[in-house]
C-alpha positions as CSV (number, residue, x, y, z in Angstrom):
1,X,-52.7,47.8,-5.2
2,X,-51.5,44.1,-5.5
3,X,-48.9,45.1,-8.1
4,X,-47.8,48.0,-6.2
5,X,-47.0,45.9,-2.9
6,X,-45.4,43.1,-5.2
7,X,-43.1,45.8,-6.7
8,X,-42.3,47.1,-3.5
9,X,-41.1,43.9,-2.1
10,X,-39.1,42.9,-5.5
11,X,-37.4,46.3,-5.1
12,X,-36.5,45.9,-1.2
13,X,-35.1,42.3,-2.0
14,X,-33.3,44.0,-4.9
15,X,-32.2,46.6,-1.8
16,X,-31.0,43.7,0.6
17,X,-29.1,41.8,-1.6
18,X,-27.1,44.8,-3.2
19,X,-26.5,45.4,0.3
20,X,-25.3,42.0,0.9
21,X,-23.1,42.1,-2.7
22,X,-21.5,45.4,-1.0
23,X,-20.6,43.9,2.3
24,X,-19.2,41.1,0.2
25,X,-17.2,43.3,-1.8
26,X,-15.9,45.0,1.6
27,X,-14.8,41.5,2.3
28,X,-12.8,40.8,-0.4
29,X,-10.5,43.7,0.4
30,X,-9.2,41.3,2.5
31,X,-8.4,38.4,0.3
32,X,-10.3,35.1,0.2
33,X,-10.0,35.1,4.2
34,X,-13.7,34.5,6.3
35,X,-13.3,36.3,9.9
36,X,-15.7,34.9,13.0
37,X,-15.9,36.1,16.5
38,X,-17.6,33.8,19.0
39,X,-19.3,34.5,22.4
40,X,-16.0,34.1,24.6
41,X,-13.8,37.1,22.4
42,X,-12.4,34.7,19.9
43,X,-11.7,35.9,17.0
44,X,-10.6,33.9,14.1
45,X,-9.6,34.8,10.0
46,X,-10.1,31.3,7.8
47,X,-8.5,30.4,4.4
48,X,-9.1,27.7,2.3
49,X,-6.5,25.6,0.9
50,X,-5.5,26.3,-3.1
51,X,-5.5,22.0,-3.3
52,X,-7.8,19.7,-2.6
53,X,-7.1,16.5,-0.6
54,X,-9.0,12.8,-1.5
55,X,-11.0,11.4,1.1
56,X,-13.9,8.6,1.2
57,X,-11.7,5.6,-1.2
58,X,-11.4,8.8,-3.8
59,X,-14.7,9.8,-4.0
60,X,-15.2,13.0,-2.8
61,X,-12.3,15.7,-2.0
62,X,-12.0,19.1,0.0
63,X,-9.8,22.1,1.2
64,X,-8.6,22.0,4.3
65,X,-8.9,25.0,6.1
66,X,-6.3,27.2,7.5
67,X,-7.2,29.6,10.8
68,X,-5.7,31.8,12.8
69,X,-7.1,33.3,15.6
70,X,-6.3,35.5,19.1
71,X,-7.8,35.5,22.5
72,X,-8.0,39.1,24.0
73,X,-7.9,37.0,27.7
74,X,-5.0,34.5,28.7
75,X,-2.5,32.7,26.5
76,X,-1.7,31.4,24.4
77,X,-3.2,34.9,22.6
78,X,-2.3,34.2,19.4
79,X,-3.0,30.4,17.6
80,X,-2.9,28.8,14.3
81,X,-4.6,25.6,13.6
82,X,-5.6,23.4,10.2
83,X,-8.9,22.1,10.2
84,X,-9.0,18.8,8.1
85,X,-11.9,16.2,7.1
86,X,-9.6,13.3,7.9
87,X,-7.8,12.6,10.9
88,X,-4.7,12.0,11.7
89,X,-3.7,8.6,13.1
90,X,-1.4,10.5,16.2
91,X,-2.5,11.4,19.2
92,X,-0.6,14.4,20.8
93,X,1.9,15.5,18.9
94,X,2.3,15.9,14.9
95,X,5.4,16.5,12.7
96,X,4.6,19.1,10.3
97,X,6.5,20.2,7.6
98,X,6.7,23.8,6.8
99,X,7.3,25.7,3.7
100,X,6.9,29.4,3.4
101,X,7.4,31.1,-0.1
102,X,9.7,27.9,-1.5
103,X,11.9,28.3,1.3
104,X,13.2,24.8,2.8
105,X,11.0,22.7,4.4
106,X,11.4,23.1,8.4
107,X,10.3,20.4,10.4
108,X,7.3,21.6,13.2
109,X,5.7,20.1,16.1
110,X,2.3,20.7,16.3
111,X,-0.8,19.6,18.7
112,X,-3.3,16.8,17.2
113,X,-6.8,17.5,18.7
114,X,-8.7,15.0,20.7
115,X,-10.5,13.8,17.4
116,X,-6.9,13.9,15.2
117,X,-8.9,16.6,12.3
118,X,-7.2,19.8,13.8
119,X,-3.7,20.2,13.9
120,X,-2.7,23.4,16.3
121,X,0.3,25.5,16.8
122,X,0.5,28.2,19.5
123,X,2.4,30.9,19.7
124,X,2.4,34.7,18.0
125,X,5.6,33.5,16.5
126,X,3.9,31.2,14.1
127,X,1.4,33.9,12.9
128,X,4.4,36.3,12.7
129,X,6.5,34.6,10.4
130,X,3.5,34.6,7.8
131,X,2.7,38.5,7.6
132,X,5.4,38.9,4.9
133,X,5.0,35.3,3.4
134,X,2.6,34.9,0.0
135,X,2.7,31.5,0.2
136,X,2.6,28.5,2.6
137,X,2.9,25.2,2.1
138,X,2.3,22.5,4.9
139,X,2.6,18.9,4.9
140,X,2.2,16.1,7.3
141,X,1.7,11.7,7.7
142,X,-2.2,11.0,7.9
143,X,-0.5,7.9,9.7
144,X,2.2,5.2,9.8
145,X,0.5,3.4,6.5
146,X,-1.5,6.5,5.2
147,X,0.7,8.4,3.7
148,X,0.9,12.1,3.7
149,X,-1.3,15.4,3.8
150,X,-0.3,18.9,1.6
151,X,-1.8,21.9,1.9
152,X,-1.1,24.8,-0.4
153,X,-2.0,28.3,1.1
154,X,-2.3,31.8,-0.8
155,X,-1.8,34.2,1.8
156,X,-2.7,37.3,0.1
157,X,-4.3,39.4,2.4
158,X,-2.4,38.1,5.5
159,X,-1.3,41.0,7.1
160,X,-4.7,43.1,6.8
161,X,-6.2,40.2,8.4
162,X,-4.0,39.5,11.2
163,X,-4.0,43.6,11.7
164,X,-8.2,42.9,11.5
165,X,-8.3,40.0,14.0
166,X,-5.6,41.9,16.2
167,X,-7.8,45.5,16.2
168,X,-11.2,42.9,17.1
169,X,-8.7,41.6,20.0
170,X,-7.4,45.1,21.3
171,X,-3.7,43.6,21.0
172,X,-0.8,44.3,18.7
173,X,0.0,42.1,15.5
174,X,2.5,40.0,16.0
């Protein structure tokens, strides 16, 4: 009897985490891109950075984290933001320079967050300019005497998850 209730429970994790491996699989139809909705309609796609950036006197180093997101209530709707483990020294306002697919850099300015380790941009035209881009390349001054931030972006997948995060937001895609 003992075996036959152990083998029933190895076979029903065996069940859950196929399941799991299948919803995962669904997932990556859409890229390397994470989606989230929170309690207030949210809803946000996330992407990690293909480079790492050096933090803690070299010792440790991360992706920062590129999201973009839409409100079905109020404006802006659509936002773009990039989460980072450092902040910045500024404290409103942030040049960013912008590459898309090689193209020239184009200078940006974008909001610094009240702790300086998101860097925001509003608007449906910054999301828009991406949905036929592969790649994006941002970089900006950590501070005065820091020097600078990259961040390399593979946006395969874009467009199915902007049309994914606009379907979740009963909206149009940029």
């Amino acid at each position: 009897m003992r075996l036959f209730f152990d083998t029933g429970l190895a076979v029903a994790a065996t069940l859950v985490l196929a399941g799991a491996c299948g919803v995962a699989r669904a997932e990556a139809a859409v890229g390397e891109w994470r989606f989230a909705e929170n309690g207030d309609g949210l809803v946000t796609a996330s992407l990690y950075a293909t480079n790492k950036l050096v933090t803690g006197g070299g010792a440790l180093s991360y992706s920062p984290v590129l999201t973009i997101a839409c409100r079905p209530d109020g404006e802006p709707r659509w936002t773009e933001w990039l989460q980072l483990n450092d902040a910045v020294s500024a404290s409103r306002k942030i040049t960013m320079s912008v590459a898309i697919d090689g193209s020239k850099k184009l200078d940006e300015s974008w909001s610094v967050s009240p702790r300086g380790r998101m860097l925001v941009r509003d608007g449906a035209d910054g999301v828009k300019r991406l949905v036929a881009a592969n790649r994006l390349l941002l970089s900006w001054r950590f501070g005065l005497l820091s020097g600078r931030g990259q961040a390399d972006f593979d946006l395969a997948g874009f467009d199915q998850a902007v049309g994914r995060i606009a379907s979740s937001c009963k909206t149009d895609p940029p």
